[in-house]
N, C-alpha and C positions, 0 to 999 in steps of 0.2 A: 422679826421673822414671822410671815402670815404662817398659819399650824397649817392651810389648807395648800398652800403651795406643794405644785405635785414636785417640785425640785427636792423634795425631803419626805419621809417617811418617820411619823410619830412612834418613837420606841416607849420603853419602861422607863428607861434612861434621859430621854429627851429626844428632839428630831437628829438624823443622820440623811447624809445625803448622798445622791445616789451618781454614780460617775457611769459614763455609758460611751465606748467605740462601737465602728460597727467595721467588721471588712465583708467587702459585698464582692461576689462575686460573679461577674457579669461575662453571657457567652457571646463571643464576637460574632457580630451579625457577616459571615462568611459561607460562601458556598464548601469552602475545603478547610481540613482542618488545618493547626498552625503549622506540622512539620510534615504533612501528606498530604494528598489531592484527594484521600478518601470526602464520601458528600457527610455534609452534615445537616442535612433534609431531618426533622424531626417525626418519630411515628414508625422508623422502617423497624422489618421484620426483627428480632436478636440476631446477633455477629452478621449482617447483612453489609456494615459500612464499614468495614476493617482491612486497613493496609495493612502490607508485612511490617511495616515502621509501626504502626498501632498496635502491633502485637509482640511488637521486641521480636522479631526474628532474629538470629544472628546474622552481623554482617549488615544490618540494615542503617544507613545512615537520616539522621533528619535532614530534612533542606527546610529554612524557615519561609512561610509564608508573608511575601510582601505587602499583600492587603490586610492582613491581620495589624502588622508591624501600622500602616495608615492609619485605621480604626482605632488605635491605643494611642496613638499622636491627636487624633481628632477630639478622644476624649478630654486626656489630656487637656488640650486648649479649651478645650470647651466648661472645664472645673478649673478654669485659669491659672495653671499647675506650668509649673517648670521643664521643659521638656528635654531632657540629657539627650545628647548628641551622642552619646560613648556607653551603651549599656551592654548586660555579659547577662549570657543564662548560666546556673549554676543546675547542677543536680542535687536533689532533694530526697534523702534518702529514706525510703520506710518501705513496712511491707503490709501490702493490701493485697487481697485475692484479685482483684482487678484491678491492678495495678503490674501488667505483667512484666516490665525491667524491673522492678524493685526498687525506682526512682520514679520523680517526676520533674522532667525538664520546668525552673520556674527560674524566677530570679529573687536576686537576696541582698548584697549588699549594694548594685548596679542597677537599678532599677529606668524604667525606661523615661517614667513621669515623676519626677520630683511633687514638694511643695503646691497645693492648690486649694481653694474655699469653697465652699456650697455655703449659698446664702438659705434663708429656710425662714416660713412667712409663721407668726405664731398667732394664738387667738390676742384679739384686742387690735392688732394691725401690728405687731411687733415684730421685730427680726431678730435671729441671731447668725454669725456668721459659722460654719465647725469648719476649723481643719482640715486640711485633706493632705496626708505625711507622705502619700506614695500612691503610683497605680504600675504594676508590673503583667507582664506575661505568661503566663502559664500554659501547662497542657493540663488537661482533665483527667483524670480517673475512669473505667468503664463503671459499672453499676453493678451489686450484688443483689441476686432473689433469691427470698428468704420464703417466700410464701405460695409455690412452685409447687412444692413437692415436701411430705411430711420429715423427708429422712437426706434430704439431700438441699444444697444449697446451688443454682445458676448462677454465673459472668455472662454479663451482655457488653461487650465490647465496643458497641456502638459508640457511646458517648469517648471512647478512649482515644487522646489526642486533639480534641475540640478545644480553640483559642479560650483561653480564658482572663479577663482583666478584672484583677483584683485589686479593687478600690478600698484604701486602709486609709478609716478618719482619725484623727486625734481624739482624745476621750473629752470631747468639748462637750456633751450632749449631759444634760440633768434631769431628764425624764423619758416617761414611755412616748408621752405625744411628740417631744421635741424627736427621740428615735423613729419615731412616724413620720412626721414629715421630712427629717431628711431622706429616708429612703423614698419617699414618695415625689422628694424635688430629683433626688438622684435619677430616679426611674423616667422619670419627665426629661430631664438634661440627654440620656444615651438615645432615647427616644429620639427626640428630635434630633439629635447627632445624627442619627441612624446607626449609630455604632453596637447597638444590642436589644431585642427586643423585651426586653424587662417582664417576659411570660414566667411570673415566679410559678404559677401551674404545669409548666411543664420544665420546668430546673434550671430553665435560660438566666433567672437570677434569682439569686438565694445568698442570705446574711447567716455569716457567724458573727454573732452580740458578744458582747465583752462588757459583763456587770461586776463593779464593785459599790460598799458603801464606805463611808466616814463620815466621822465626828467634823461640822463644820468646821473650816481648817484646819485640817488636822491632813498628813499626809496622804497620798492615794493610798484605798487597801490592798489586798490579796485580792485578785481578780478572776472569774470564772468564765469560762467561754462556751456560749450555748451555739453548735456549731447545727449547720445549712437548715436554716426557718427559713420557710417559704413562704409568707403572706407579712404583710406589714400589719394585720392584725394579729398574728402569730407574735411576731418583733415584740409589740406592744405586754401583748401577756404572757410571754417569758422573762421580760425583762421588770415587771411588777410582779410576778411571783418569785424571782430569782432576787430582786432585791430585798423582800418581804424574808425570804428564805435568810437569807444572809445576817441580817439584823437580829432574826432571832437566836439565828447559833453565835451570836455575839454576845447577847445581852445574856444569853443563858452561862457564859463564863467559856465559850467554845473558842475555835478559831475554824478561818476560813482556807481550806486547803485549796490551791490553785489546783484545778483540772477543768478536762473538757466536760460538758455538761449534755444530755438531750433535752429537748421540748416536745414534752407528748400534749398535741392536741386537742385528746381524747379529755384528758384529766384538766389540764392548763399547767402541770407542772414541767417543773424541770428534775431530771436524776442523774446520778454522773454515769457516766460514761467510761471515762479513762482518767488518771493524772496526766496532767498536762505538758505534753512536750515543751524544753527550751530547743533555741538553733542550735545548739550543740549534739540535739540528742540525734537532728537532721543529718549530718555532717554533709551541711555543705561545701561544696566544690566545682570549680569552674567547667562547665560540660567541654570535654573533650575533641569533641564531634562539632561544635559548634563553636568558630568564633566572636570575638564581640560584636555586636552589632554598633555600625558608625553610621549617623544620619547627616545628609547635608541644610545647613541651616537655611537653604536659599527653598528646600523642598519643604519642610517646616512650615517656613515663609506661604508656601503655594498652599499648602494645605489651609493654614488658617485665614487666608483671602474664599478659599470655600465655605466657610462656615456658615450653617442659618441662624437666623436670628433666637436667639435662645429665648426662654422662657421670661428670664427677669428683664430683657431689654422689650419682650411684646410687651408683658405688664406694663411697663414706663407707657411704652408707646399707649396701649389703650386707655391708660389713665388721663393722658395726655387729650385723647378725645372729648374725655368727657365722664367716663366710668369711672364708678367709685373705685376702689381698692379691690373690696372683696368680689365683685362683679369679675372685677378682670385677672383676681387669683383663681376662680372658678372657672374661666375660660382656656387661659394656660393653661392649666395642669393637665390636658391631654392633649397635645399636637393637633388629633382630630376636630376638637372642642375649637380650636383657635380659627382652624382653617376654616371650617363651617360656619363661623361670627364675619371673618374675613370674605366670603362668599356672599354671604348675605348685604356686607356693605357695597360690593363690586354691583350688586342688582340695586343700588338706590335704599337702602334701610338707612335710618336713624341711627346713629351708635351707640347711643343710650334706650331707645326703643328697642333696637334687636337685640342686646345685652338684658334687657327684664324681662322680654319676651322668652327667650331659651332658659335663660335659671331659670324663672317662674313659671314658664308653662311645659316646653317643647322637653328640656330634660325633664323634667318630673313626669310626665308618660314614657320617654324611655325604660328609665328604673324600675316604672312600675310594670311593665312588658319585659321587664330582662333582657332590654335592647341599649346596644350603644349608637353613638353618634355615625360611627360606619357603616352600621346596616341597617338606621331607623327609618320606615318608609315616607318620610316626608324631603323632599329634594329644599338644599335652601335658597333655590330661586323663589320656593311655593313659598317659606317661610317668612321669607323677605316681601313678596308680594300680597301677604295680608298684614303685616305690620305698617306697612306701605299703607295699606288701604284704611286702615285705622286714624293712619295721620295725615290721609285726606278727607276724613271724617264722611269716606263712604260707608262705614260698617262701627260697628259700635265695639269697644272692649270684650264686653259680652258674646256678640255675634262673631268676632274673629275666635273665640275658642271654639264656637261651633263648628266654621270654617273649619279649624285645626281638622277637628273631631271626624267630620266628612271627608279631609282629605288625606288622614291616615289611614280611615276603611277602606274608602272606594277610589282615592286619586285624584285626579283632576284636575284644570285649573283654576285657581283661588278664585282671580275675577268672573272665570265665566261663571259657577256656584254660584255667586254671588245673585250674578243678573240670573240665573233660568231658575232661582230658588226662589225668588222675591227677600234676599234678605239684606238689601240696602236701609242704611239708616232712612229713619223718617227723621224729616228739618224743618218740613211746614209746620210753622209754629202756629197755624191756624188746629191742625191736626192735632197736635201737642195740646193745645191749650184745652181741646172737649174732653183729651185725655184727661186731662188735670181735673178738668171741669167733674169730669164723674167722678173721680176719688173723692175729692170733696164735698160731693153732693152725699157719697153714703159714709162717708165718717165726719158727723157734722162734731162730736166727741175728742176728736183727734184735733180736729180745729181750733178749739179753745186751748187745749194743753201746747200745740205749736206756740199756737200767741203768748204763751206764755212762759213758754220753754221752747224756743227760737229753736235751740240745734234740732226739735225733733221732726221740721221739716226734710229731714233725711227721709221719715218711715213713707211721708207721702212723695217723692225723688223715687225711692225704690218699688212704690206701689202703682207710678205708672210707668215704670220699666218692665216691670211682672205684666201691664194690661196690653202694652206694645209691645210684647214679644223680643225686647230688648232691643229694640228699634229706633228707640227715640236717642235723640241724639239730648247724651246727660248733662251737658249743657246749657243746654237750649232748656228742658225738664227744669234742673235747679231755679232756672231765673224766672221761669212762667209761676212754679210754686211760691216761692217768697215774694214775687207782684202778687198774688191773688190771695195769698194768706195777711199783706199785708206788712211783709218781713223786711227787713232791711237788706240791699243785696251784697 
């Protein structure tokens, strides 16, 4: 057993290991919510989006929303999950100040999406598959403010009755990163669905984590649940301080009591919250108001002849071009990222060119501007048309980032910069060669040491790139310096 494997935590004892579920809670990308037409527009004023059904009026009945019901099937298929033709919502009982029935319509034992997997890429090129036990329906809760008023607590109802699918893995997961990247391929898979927009900033999706530790093979432990983290860096250091946590009140002769836990941000810690509900303490029951929901298998059928091409089947596909692995895990992982590679191949790029071009250059100016692929000012016609032009050996490696750099300030078209800038490659190898020629005329010093240590005909490569403004075609450069040094080519 490696001591460094993050799948274990070094005690006093020896290593333990760390067992990790997640159920994520994802808001259905819908204009109304599951059992009202109220909008579910994000940002409105407090109680601006509230039906009488939203607010338990009496008398008020649900009617279920049938695009909701779609979105949950699409998932569903899409975490290639079993999908029940015969599901029931159950009422869920508890008391929340916004939560005004005193239930929340969800499901329990009837669930809509059975059985499904998320595959999930790890460092070194490895994969593991996690579980996926269930994805059910729910209504939401509205919101408590706490921070309002010194002496008084607000209910914003807004959120109260918005679709929710809740995605329950199996505790397949052995570490923080492996909890990272499932949420991160999760996030990716609804995306592309369109079934949810994965804004953990604004609550559309948020994980309650489920950390226990033990003794390797030794039965599951007592399990803690650190309920709605919103950031998948959050995920990560609740679930390293929460297992850190755990091991210690072990090893100090303690036990580990099941409850629900918070994640302060602030600190990195976790602190309980409550003891932990069993379904018993819910007392579930089959919603009155609502009968079982029954889908036809031929509609099922219709829906997943819609499907887009998910995440793991582009990867294949890109690979298949030509792109390494990591290349085309970095493309995937945002919908936008895929479609803008995709764009750029439709204009004529390379697909190994335009894949090193975007990692290596085009993202890494994004990130550093705090721009994403949707609103970053280069169109990828432009993008494609100096990578293009690179591999018609008009413009040099060098001079395309220039390019770049020009047409992220000011705009423009790649090629015409090119011609009204004068920054076409130089090719005349008559040109090249005086270039050459003067470098070696004044490092007569450097000449010897090449002859003699062949690879340092780079320093003179590089020295007449710096004298031709990056213009010389570095080609044409390497083979004029090794003829005139004498070097072998």
């Amino acid at each position: 057993m490696n001591s460094t494997d993050s799948r274990y935590i070094q005690g006093s004892t020896g290593p333990w290991e760390i067992v990790i579920g997640l159920e994520v809670h994802c808001q259905v990308l819908s204009k109304a919510k599951l059992f009202s037409g109220a909008s579910t527009e994000f940002g409105a004023d407090p109680n601006a989006q509230v039906s009488f059904i939203d607010a338990a009026m009496p008398g008020m009945l649900p009617v279920i929303n049938k695009f909701c019901v779609e979105q949950a099937v699409r998932t569903g298929l899409g975490l290639k999950a079993q999908i029940n033709l015969i599901s029931v919502f159950d009422r869920k009982n508890y008391f929340y100040p916004d939560l005004p029935a005193g239930y929340q319509i969800s499901q329990y034992k009837s669930p809509i999406v059975g059985e499904g997997e998320v595959l999930i890429d790890l460092p070194g090129g490895e994969t593991a598959r996690i579980g996926i036990e269930r994805l059910h329906l729910e209504q939401d809760a509205g919101k408590s403010l706490h921070d309002q008023h010194p002496d008084h607590s607000y209910v914003d109802l807004n959120r109260s009755g918005i679709a929710l699918m809740e995605i329950v893995s199996r505790p397949d997961m052995r570490s923080s990163e492996e909890a990272a990247a499932y949420l991160k391929k999760l996030r990716a898979i609804v995306r592309y669905l369109g079934t949810c927009d994965g804004n953990m900033d604004e609550g559309s999706m948020r994980a309650d984590v489920n950390v226990s530790v033990r003794k390797p093979g030794a039965p599951l432990g007592t399990r803690c649940e650190i309920k709605n983290v919103n950031s998948v860096r959050f995920v990560a250091q609740a679930i390293e301080f929460e297992a850190r946590r755990q091991v210690d009140v072990l090893e100090s002769g303690g036990a580990i009591k099941q409850e629900t836990r918070l994640f302060d941000s602030r600190t990195g810690e976790t602190r309980s919250m409550r003891s932990k509900e069993e379904a018993h303490d819910y007392r579930y029951f089959p919603d009155p108001d609502l009968l079982p929901l029954v889908l036809e298998q031929a509609w099922v059928d219709r829906i997943a002849t819609s499907l887009p091409e998910l995440p793991d089947e582009k990867k294949s596909r890109f690979v298949a071009m030509g792109l390494s692995a990591y290349d085309a895990l970095v493309l995937v992982a945002e919908k936008e990222a895929a479609d803008y590679f995709e764009a750029m191949l439709k204009e004529g790029a390379e697909p190994k060119a335009a894949a090193n071009w975007l990692n290596n250059e085009y993202f890494g100016r994004l990130n550093k501007s705090g721009l994403s692929i949707v609103n970053g000012p280069v169109p990828a016609a432009s993008n494609a048309t100096i990578v293009n032009m690179v591999g018609e050996n008009i413009i040099s490696g060098k001079i395309a980032k220039d390019v770049l750099d020009i047409v992220w300030a000011e705009g423009g078209e790649p090629r015409s910069l090119v011609e009204s800038r004068g920054l076409k490659q130089v090719t005349d190898a008559s040109a090249i060669e005086r270039a050459v020629d003067n470098v070696i005329a004044a490092n007569p010093d450097k000449v010897a040491a090449a002859k003699a240590k062949p690879q340092l005909a780079g320093w003179f490569v590089g020295q007449v790139m710096k004298a031709t403004g990056g213009k010389a075609n570095p080609t044409v450069v390497n083979a004029i310096v090794k003829n005139r040094l004498g070097l072998p080519e």
